[in-house]
C-alpha positions as CSV (number, residue, x, y, z in Angstrom):
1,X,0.0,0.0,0.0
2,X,2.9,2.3,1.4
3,X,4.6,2.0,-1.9
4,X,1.9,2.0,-4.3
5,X,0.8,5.5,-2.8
6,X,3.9,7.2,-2.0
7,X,5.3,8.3,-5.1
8,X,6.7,11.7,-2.6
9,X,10.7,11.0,-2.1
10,X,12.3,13.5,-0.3
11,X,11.0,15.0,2.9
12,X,9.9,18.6,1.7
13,X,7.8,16.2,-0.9
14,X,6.3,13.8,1.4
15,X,5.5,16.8,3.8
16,X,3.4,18.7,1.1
17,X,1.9,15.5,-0.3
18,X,0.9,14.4,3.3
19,X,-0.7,18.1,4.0
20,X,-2.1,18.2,0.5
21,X,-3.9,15.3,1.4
22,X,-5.3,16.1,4.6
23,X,-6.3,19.4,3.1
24,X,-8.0,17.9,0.2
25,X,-9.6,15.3,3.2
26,X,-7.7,12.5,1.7
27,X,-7.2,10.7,4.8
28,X,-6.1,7.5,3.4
29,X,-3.3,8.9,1.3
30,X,-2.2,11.4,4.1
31,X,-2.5,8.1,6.7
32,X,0.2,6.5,4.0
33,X,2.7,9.2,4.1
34,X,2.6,8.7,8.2
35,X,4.3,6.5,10.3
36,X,2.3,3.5,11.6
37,X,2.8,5.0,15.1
38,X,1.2,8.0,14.3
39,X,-1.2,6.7,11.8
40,X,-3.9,6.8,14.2
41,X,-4.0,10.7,15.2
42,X,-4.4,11.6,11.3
43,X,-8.1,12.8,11.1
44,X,-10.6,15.4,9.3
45,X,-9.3,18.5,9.9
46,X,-11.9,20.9,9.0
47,X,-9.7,24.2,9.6
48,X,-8.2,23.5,6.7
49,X,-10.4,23.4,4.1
50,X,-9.3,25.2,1.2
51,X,-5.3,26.0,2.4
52,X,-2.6,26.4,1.0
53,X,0.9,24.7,1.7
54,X,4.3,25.8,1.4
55,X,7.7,24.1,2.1
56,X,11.0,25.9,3.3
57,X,14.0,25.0,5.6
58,X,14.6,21.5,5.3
59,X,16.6,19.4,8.0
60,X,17.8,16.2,7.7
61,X,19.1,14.2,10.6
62,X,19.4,11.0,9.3
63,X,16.8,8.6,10.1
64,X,14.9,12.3,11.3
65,X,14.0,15.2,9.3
66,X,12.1,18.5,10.2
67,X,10.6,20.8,6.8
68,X,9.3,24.1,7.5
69,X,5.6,24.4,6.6
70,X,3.7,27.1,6.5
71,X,-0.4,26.6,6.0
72,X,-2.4,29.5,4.7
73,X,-5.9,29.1,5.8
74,X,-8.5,30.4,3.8
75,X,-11.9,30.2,5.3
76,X,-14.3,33.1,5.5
77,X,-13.1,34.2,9.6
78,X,-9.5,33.0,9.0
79,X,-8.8,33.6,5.4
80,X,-4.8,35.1,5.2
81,X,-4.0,33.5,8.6
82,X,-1.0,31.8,8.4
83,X,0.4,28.9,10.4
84,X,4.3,28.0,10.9
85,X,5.2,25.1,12.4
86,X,7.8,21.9,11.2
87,X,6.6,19.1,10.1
88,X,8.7,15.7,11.7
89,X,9.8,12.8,9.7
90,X,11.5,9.7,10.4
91,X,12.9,7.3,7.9
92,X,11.4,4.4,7.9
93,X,12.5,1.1,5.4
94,X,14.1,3.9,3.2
95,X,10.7,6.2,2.8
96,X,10.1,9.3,4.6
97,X,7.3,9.1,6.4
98,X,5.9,12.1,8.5
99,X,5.5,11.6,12.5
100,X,2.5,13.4,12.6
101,X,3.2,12.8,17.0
102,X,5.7,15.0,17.0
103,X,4.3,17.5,14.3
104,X,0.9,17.8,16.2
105,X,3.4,18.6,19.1
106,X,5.1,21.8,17.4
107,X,1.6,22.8,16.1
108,X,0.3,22.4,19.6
109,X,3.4,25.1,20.5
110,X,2.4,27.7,18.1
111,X,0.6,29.6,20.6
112,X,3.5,29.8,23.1
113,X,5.8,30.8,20.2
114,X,3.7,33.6,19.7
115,X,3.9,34.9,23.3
116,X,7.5,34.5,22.9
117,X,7.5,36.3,20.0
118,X,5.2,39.6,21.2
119,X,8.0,39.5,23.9
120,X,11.0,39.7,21.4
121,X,9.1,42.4,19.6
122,X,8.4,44.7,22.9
123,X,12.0,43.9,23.7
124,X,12.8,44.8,20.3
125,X,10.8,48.4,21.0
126,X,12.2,48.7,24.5
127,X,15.8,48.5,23.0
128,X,14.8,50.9,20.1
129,X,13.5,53.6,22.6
130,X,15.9,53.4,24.9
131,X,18.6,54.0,22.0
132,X,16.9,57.0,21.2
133,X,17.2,58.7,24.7
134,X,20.5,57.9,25.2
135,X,21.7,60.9,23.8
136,X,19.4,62.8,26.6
137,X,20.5,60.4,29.4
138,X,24.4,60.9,28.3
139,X,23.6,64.7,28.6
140,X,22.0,64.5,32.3
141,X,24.8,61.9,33.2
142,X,27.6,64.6,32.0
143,X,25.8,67.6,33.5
144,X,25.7,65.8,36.9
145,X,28.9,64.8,36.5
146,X,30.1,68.7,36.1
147,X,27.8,70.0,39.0
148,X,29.9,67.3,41.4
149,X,33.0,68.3,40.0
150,X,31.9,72.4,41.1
151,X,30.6,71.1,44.2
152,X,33.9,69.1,45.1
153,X,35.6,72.0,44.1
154,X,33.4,74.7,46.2
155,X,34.0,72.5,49.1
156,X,38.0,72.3,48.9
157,X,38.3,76.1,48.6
158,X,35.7,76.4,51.7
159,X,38.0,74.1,53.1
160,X,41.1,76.0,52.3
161,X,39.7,79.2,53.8
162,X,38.8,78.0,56.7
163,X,41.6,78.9,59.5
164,X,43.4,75.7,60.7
165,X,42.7,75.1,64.5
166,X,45.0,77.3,67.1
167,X,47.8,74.7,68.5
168,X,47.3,73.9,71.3
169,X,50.0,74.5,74.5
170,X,50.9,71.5,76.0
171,X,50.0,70.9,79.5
172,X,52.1,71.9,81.9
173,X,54.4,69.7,83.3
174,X,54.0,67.2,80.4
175,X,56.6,66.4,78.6
């Protein structure tokens, strides 16, 4: 059957045939270009109807690979939305075969990468802002720094003025 089906070779090609098929709600074709182990989790997934797929960064590990895919849903309420996530693949009696476990994983992570990335991107604005008033905090830092210096030096002529303390006599009869 595996054969007979999987015409896909390398793992960018098995990935996009495997989403094709579940976007197309193929589920016996995308259940052929899974592992056996993960056979079972491949279902209807109605949020995709209509997508689109897209391959990038492939990484191969050998017997493991990971492909970037990137889903572009198109329904009515979610139509331009895109999804990022990799796609895992083990190599299994010389086919690539997608491990829809793990992959259902990294999806599952998607929202978590997106906190992580608002917080890059206020860090990103924190760092940008602050690089703009360093000019004004080097200023304040330099006046300060002059208005000590004229206060140190105030205070050493105040202390130059004043008289140094009369010497005092000895006691009598000390030695």
């Amino acid at each position: 059957m595996l054969t007979g089906c999987q015409t896909a070779k390398t793992p960018d090609e098995v990935t996009a045939a495997f989403w094709e098929a579940l976007i197309e709600d193929k589920l016996e074709i995308a259940k052929a270009y899974a592992t056996p182990a993960s056979r079972d989790l491949v279902k209807k997934e109605p949020n995709l109807e209509n997508a689109s797929v897209e391959t990038g960064q492939i990484v191969i590990n050998d017997p493991a690979a990971s492909v970037e895919t990137i889903i572009t849903l198109t329904t009515n309420e979610e139509a331009g939305k895109t999804l990022s996530f990799n796609t895992v693949l083990a190599k299994e009696h010389d086919h690539w075969l997608v491990d829809y476990r793990q992959t259902l994983l990294n999806i599952s992570s998607q929202p978590l990468n997106g906190i992580i990335r608002s917080l890059k991107s206020l860090g990103d604005i924190f760092n940008k802002q602050l690089e703009q008033q360093l000019p004004l905090i080097e200023k304040q830092i330099e006046s300060f720094g002059q208005e000590l210096k004229k206060q140190l030096d105030e205070f050493g002529r105040q202390l130059e003025k004043s008289s140094p303390p009369d010497k005092q006599s000895p006691y009598p009869g000390t030695i």
